[in-house]
N, C-alpha and C positions, 0 to 999 in steps of 0.2 A: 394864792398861798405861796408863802415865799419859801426858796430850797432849802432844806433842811428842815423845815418847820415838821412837828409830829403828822400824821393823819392815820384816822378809824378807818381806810380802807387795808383794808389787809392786802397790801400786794403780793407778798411770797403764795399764798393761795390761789390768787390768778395767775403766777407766773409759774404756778408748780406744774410741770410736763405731765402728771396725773391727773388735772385737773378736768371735773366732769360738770358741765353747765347744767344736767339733769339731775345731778346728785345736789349741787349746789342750789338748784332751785327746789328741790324738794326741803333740804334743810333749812332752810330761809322759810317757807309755806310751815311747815311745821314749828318753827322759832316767832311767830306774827297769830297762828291759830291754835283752836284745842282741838286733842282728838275728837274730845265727843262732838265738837262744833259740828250740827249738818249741813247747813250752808256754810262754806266752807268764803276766810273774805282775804282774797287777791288783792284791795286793792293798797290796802300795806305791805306787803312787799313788792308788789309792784311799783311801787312811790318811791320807796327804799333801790332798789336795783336802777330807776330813773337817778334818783339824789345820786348816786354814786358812779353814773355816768355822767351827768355834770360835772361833777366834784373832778372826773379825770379830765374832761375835756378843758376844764379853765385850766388844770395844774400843767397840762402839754403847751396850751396859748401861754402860757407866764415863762414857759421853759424857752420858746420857740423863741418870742418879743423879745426876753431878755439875752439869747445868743443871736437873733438876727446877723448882727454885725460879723463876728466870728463866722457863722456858715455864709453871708455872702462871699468873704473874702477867700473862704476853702473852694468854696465853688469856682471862685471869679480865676484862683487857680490849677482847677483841675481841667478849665475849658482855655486855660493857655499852656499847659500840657499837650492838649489836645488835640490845636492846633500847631504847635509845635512835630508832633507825632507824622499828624496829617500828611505836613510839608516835606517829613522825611521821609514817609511812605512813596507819596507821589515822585520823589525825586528817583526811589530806586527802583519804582514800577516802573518809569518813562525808562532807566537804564537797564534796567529786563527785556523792555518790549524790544530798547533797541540791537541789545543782542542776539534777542531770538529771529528778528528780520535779519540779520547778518548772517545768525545760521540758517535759515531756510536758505539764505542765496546762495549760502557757501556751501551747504552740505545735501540740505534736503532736497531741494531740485536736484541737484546733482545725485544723489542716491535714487529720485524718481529715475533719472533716466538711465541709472547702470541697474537698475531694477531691470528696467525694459530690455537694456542690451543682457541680461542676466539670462529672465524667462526667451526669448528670443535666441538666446546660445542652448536652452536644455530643451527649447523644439526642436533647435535644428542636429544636438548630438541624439534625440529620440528617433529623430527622423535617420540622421546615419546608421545608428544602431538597428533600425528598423530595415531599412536597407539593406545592410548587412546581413542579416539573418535572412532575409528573401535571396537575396545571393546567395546565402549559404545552403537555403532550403534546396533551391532551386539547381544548384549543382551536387547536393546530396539526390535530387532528384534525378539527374542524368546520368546519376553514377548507378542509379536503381535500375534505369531503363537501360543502362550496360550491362548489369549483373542481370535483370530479365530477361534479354537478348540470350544471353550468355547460357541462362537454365535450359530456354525452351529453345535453343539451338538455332535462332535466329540469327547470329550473331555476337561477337564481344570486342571488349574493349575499343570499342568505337568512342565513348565519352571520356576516354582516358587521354585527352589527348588526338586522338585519331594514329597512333602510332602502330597500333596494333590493332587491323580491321579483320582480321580470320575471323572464319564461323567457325565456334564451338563445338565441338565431336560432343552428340550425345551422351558418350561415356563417359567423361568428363565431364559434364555440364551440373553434374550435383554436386562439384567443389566449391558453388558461384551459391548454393542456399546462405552457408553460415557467414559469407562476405552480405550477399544480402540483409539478412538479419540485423546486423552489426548496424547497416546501413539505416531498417528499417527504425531502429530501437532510435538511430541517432535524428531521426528524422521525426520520431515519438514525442522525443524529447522536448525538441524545438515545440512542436505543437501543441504542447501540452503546458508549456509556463504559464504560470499563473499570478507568480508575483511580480512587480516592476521590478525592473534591472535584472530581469534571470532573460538569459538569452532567447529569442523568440519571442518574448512576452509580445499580446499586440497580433502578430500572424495573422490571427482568426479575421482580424478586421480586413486585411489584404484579398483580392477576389481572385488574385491569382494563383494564391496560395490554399485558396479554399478549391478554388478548381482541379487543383495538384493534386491534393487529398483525398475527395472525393472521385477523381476519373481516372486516377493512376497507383495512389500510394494505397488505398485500402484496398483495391482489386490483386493486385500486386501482392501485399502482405495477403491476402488469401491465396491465393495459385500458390505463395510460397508454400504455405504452411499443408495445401494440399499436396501436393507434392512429396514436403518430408513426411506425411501421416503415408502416402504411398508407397515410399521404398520402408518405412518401416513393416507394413501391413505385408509386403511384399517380399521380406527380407526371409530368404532361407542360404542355409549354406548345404544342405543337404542334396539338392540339385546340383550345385557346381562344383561340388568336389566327387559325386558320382562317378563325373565322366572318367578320374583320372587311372579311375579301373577299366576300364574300356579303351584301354590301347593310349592315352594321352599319357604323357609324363605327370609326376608327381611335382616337380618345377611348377608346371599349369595350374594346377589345382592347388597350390599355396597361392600362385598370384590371384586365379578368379576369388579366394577365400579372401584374401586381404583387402579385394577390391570389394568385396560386397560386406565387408568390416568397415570399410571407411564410408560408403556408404550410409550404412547405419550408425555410422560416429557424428557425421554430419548432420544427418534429418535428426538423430537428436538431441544436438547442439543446438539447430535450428528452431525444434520445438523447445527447445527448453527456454531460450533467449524472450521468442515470441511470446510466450503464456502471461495471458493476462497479470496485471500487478493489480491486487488487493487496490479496491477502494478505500475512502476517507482514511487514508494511513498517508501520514505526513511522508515516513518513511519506510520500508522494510529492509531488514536485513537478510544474507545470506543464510542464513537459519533459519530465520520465519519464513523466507521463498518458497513457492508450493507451486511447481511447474505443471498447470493443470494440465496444458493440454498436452505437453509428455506426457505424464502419467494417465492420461485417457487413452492415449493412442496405444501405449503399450499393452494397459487394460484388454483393451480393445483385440489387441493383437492373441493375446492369451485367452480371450472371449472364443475369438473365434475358432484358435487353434482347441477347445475345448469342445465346442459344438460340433465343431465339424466333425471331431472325433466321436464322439458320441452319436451321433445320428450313423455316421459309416460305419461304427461296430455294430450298432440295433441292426441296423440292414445284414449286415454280413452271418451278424447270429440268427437270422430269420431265414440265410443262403450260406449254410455252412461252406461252399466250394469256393467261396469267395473270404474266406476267413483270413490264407493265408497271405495275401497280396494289403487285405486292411490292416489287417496288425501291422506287417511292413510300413503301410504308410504313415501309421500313429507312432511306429519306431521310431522312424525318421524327422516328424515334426517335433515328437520329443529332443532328439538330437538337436534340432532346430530352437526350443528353447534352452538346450543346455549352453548352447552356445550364444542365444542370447544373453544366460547369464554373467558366462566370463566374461565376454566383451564389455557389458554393463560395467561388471566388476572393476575392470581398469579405464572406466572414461571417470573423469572426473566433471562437477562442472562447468562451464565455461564462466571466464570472469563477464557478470554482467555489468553494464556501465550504470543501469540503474538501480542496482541496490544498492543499500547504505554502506555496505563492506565490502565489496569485491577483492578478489584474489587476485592481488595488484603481481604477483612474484609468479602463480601458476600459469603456467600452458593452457592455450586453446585444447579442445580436444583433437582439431585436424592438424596440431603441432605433435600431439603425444599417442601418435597412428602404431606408430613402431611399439609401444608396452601394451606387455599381454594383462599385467596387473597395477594394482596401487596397494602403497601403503595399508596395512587393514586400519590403522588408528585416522585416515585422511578418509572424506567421504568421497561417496560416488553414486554414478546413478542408480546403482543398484540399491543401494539402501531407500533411495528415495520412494522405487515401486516396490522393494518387499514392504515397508510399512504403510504404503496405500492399501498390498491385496493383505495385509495381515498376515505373513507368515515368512518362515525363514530362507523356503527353498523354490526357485519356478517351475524344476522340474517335479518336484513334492508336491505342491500346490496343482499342479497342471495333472498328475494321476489319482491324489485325490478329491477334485472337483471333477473329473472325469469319472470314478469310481461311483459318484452322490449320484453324478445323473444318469449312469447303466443301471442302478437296483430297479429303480422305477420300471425302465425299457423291457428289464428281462422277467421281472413281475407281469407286465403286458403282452408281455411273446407268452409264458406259463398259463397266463387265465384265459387268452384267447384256445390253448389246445392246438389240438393238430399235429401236423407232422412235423412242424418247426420247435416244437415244445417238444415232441417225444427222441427227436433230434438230439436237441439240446442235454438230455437227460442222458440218453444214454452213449453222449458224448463227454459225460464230464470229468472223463482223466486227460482228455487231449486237450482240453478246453483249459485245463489247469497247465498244463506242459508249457501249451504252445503263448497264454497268455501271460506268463511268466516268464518266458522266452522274450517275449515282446519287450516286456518293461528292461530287462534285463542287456537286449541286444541295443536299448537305448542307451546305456550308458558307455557303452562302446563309440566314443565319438571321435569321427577321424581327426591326423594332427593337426590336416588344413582348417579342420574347424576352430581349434585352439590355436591356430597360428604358432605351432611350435615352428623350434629351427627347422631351418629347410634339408638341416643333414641329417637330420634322424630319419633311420628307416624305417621304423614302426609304422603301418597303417592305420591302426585306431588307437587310440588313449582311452583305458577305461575309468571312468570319474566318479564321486560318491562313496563307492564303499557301502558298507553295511547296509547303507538306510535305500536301498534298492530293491534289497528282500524286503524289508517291510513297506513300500509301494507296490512291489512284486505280489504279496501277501492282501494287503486293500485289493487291489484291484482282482485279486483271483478270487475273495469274499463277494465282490458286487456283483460277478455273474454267478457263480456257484452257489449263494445263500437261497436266490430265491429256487434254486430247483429243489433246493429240499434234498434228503436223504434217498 
């Protein structure tokens, strides 16, 4: 069929993008049969859909035959394109490859091997650093086992140098805790990096650093920490300024007071420095710090001076002739916390190196020996134990938790009966006097205890005010309630 000639095939129907081969063949079956037809007869339009596949396949041979010539020559050049293309490809792959061999020679090798001398430079500055740090352990370590010498009176300053080889006067020997400390915290430090490039990092892998640590630096950091827990536990000023009524100078008894004041500044700087630092905490600050084992030891210290008290008045009120000598000595350890309180009052605490803020401008405590007080808006240690035991005052707290635990005692002196019970009864205005007395002659605290000036001549300084009768008043309630009228 020649082009352009009509044809009864309908192309725009087979070339329509809607076009459905099942719809079209049903319309076709239905345009060849009748409905009612029940054999139903395929083979006209199936003759029909054959014709008209013929019919296309001659009219594409007639289209083909008669452009033959036209598409060889499109072909003949789109394959001299081709290879046209080809020869261009090839010429600038061969000057690719040749460039990329110039740069391996000229770069890449040469980048392998300053690779090598690269890693090979950052073993051997890990390995100096590493080094370093074992050196520095390891002479923070001699400077421990100088500062040890030094506490337990073996010896000092022997690792300093060798300059200065004296043995250390026991009495002196607690100024060597908070250098210690300092020491131990720094030596903490070191052993405890964890991330690369923080100093120390690595240590732990060293065996002679692990030996350090294990056979010296944690035996060490305990004696220390026993130690401060003992002059604290230890710590009265009620005994050493005694003497100075006994024929010693009042001179004496400011120095013994200020000596068993530094004492106590030290052991707890010492505990305060050492107390554990909160785990999984990136970091803590000065605020969030919670000096456990200060604040246990002091506990501690008030525990007992509570118990003890308490157990010696039960006894004494069951041996009324012994009344007057136990009060005396609940006077006096009272006395003993009042002065722990101001001394607390003006320590501040020591700058630690490992918290996030340290008090880069404040004073050590054993710099700030000579102030009786601090700032009230600046903290101290004292705030730190009133909000561990919950309350405002030690010597408040101290009469009445001692008050809670005599109602019990004197409840069990009354229901047991006897003569210690009928005693106690018809003892009860002296019992009031004399225990009232007691709380009262506590607040009377000599100046050596308050470390006032050395010129004043006053012998006691009375402290508190008001809130003495009502400690006075507790405490004359906890033995006189349970006797009843």
């Amino acid at each position: 069929m020649a082009s352009g000639e009509p044809s009864y095939i309908d192309y725009e129907a087979f070339l329509d993008p809607e076009f459905s081969p099942a719809s079209f063949a049903n319309s076709l079956v239905q345009s060849t049969n009748n409905a009612t037809d029940t054999p139903l007869d395929l083979s006209t339009p199936l003759s029909r859909v054959l014709f008209d596949l013929q019919e296309i396949d001659t009219h594409i041979h007639a289209l083909t035959t008669k452009s033959a010539l036209p598409l060889l020559a499109h072909t003949e050049s789109q394959t001299a394109a081709a290879e046209n293309v080809l020869k261009e490809a090839g010429s600038q792959i061969a000057s690719v490859s040749q460039g990329y061999e110039r740069l391996e020679t000229e770069v890449l090798r040469k980048w392998e091997a300053a690779e090598e001398a690269r890693i090979a430079a950052e073993k051997s500055l890990e390995t100096v650093r590493l080094g370093r740090a074992v050196a520095r352990c390891l002479t923070l370590g001699r400077q421990l086992e100088s500062q040890v010498a030094e506490i337990t009176g073996r010896g000092g300053g022997a690792a300093a140098g060798g300059a200065d080889k004296t043995v250390a006067s026991g009495k002196d020997s607690f100024r060597a805790l908070e250098r210690a400390a300092y020491t131990i915290l720094s030596l903490r430090q070191m052993l405890t990096a964890s991330k690369e490039g923080e100093e120390g990092y690595g240590l732990d892998r060293v065996k002679v650093i692990r030996t350090l640590r294990g056979e010296f630096v944690i035996p060490a950091e305990n004696m220390i920490k026993a130690r401060a827990q003992q002059t604290i536990n230890r710590f009265s000023l009620t005994t050493t300024t005694s003497n100075a009524s006994n024929g010693q100078s009042v001179q004496s008894g400011y120095k013994q007071a200020r000596d068993a004041r530094a004492r106590l500044a030290t052991a707890a700087s010492t505990l305060y420095l050492l107390s554990p630092m909160p785990r999984g905490t990136a970091s803590v600050s000065v605020a969030e710090y919670k000096p456990e084992l200060l604040l246990s030891t002091l506990q501690g210290y008030m525990h007992t001076a509570i118990m003890t008290s308490a157990n010696n008045l039960a006894k004494a009120l069951s041996q009324l002739p012994t009344l007057d000598r136990t009060l005396g000595d609940i006077s006096s350890r009272c006395q003993d916390i009042v002065a722990l309180e101001t001394i607390l009052r003006g320590l501040r605490p020591p700058a630690h190196p490992l918290l996030a803020t340290p008090h880069d401008d404040q004073p050590s405590i054993s710099e700030s020996e000579s102030e009786t007080t601090a700032s009230p808006n600046k903290a101290n240690l004292l705030q730190l134990l009133l909000q561990a035991l919950d309350t405002s005052s030690l010597p408040s707290y101290f009469w009445r938790s001692l008050a809670s635990s005599l109602t019990s005692r004197v409840q069990e002196i009354v229901s047991r009966g006897g003569v210690s019970a009928r005693t106690l009864r018809s003892n009860r205005e002296r019992l009031k006097s004399e225990i009232k007395e007691c709380v009262l002659r506590a607040s009377e605290v000599s100046a050596s205890s308050h470390l006032a000036d050395k010129g004043r001549a006053t012998a006691t300084t009375p402290v508190g005010g008001g809130s003495w009768e009502r400690e006075a008043a507790v405490m004359v309630s906890s033995v006189l309630g349970p006797l009843g009228r």
